[in-house]
N, C-alpha and C positions, 0 to 999 in steps of 0.2 A: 886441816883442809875443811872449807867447809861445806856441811851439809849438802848431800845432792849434788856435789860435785865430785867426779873422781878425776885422777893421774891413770893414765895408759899410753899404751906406742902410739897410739895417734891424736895425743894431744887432750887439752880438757875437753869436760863431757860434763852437761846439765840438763835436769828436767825443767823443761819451762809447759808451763801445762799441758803435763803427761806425755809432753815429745822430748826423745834425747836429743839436746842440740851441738851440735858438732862445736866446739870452740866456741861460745856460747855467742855464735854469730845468728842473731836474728834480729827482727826489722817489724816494728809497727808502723801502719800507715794509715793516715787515714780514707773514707772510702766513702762516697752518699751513694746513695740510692736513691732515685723516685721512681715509684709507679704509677700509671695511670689503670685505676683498676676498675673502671665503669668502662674501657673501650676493650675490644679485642680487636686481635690484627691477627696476620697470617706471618712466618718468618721473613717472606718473600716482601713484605712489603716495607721492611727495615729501608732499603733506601730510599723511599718516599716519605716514612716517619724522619731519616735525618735530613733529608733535600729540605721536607718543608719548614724545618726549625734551622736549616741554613742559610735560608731565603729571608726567615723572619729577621734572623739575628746576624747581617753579613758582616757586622763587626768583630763578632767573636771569634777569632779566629780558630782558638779550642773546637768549635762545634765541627765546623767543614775542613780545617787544617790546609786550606788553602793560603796562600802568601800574594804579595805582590809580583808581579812580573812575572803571572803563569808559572811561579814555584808554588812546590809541597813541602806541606811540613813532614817527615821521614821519623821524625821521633814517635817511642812507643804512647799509642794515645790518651789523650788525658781524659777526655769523653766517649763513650763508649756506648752504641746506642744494641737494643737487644728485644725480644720478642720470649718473656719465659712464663710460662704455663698460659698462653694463648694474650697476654697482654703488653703493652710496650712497656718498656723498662730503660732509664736511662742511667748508668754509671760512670761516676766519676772519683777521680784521684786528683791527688796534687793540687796544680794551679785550676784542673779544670772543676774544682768546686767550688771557687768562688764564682764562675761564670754562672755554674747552675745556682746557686744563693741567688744572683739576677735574675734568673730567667725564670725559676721556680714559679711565682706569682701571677707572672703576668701570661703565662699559658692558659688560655681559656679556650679552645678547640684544636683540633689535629686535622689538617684536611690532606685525606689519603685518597689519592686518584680522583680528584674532584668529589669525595662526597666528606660532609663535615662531620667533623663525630666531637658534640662538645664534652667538655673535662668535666666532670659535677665529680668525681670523687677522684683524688689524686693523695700521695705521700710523699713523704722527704724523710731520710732516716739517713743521720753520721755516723758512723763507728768507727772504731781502730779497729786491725786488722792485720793480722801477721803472715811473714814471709821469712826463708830461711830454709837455710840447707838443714837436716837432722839424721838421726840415726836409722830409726824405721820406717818403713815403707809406709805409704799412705794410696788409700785409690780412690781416683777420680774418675769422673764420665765426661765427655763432652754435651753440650746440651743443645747446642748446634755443630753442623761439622767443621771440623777441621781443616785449614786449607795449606795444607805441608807443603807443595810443589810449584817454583816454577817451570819456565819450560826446556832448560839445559835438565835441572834434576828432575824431572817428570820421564825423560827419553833414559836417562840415568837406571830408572827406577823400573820400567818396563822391561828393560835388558834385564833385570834379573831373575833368579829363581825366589817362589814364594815366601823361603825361609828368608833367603838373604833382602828380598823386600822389607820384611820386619823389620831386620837387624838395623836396614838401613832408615827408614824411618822413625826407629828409635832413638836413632842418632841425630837428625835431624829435629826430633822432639826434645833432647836435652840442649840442644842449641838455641831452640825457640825459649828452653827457661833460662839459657843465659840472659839471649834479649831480652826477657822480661824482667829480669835483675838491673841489668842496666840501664832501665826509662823507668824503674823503680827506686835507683840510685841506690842498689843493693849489693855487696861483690858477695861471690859464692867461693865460701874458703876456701874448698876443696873438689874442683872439677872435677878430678880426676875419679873422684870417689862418689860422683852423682848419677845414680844410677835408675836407669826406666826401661818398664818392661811394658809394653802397649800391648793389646788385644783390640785392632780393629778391622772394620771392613770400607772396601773403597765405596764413593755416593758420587752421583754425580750432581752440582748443581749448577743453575747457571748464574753469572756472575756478567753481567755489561752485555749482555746475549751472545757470551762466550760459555760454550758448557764444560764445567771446571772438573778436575777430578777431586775431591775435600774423600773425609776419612771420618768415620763415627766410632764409636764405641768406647771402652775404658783404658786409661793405663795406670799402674805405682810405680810412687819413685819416692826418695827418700829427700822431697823439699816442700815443704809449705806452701800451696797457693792459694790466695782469697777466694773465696766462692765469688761467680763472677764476671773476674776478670778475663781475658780472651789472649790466645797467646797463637803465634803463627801472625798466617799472613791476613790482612782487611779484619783487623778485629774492633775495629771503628764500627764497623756493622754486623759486628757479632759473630762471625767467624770463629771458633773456636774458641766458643763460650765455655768454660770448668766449671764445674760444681764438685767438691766432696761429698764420696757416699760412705757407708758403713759406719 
C-alpha cells in the first residue's frame, strides 16, 4: 500500500495537504482575483459595481449572465463580484477568467451612483485552488450574508421551532455545496457522509427593495471550499461570500 494511504470499511483515505481525503476524490481549480485597492465601497453598492462593468462590457455575457430573448444564464457563476475589507473585489473561475484577462487593462475608473472613482492601484492574482469532500471538519465564516430562502422554504422555515430551524438550514446548506460542486464540475463521492453544522443568526437585507431574510455567522463541514467563492442564492453579488478561518 502506498504511503499515506490506508484500506478501511469506507474506502481509501489520503492526506493531500494535511486534509484526509475521502476516495482520494479532490479538484483543483483555478481562480483570479482582482482587487481594486485605492477605491472603497460600501457592500450595498455591489450592484452598481457590477451594473456599471455590465453596461461597459454587454458582450460578456460572463459579467451580467444575461442571454438573448430576456433569458438568464442559471448556471453556478463564473464572475463573481464582492465588497472584502471595505474594497471591491472581482472573482473569477473557469471560463470567466479569460473574460477578466480582457477586461483587466482596460478598467480605468468605477463610476458608482454617478460619482467616479479612478483605478491608480489595482491587481490580478491566478492560483489553483482546491475543492473536495474530506475527512475532517473544517470552519468557515460567511463574509457577507447568506441568502438560504426562497419564498415556499422561507413560510417552511418560520413554521418551525429554533432547533429544528438549524437542522433545517443545515440541510439546505449541504445542498448549496452540492450546487457548488456541480458549476464546479466536481461530483461529491459520498453525500451521504457530508456533514454541516452552522452557528448563525438571521439579517435582514434588502435585495431589488425587497427586504430579504440572509443568515451570518460560521458553519464546519467536512468539504473543502476556496476562499471566496459564494454559495446559496445571488452570489454573483456576493451573497454568501466563505472564507476559511482557524
Amino acid at each position: 500500500m502506498a504511503a499515506g494511504v490506508r484500506e478501511g470499511g469506507e474506502g481509501k483515505c489520503k492526506m493531500v495537504n494535511g486534509e484526509m481525503v475521502i476516495h482520494g476524490q479532490i479538484k483543483k481549480i483555478d481562480r483570479m482575483i482582482i482587487r481594486f485597492d485605492d477605491i472603497r465601497l460600501r457592500p450595498f453598492d455591489i450592484p452598481k459595481f457590477r451594473g456599471y462593468l455590465a453596461n461597459k462590457y454587454p458582450d460578456y455575457t460572463l459579467i451580467h449572465n444575461h442571454l438573448s430573448d430576456n433569458k438568464y444564464r442559471y448556471a453556478y457563476p463564473s464572475i463573481q463580484f464582492k465588497i472584502i475589507d471595505g474594497r471591491p473585489v472581482i472573482v473569477g473561475i473557469g471560463d470567466g477568467i479569460e473574460v477578466l484577462k480582457h477586461v483587466f487593462l482596460d478598467i480605468e475608473e468605477l463610476d458608482i451612483n454617478s460619482r467616479i472613482h479612478h483605478v491608480d492601484e489595482k491587481s490580478i492574482a491566478l492560483d489553483s485552488v482546491e475543492i473536495g469532500q474530506v475527512r475532517n471538519r473544517i470552519d468557515y465564516c460567511f463574509l457577507w450574508p447568506w441568502m438560504a430562502l426562497n419564498s415556499d422554504n422561507y413560510r417552511e422555515y418560520r413554521r418551525l421551532q429554533w432547533h429544528d430551524q438549524r437542522r433545517f438550514l443545515e440541510t439546505i446548506l449541504s445542498r448549496n455545496l452540492k450546487s457548488l460542486s456541480k458549476g464546479l464540475d466536481y461530483f461529491i463521492p459520498d453525500f451521504d457522509r457530508l456533514h454541516v453544522q452552522a452557528d448563525l443568526k438571521p439579517v435582514a437585507r434588502n435585495f431589488k427593495n425587497i427586504k430579504m431574510v440572509c443568515f451570518e455567522g460560521t458553519f464546519s463541514t467536512n468539504f473543502i471550499i476556496p476562499d471566496y467563492l459564494g454559495i446559496g442564492k445571488q452570489t454573483a453579488r456576493g451573497f454568501g461570500t466563505v472564507k476559511r478561518i482557524g
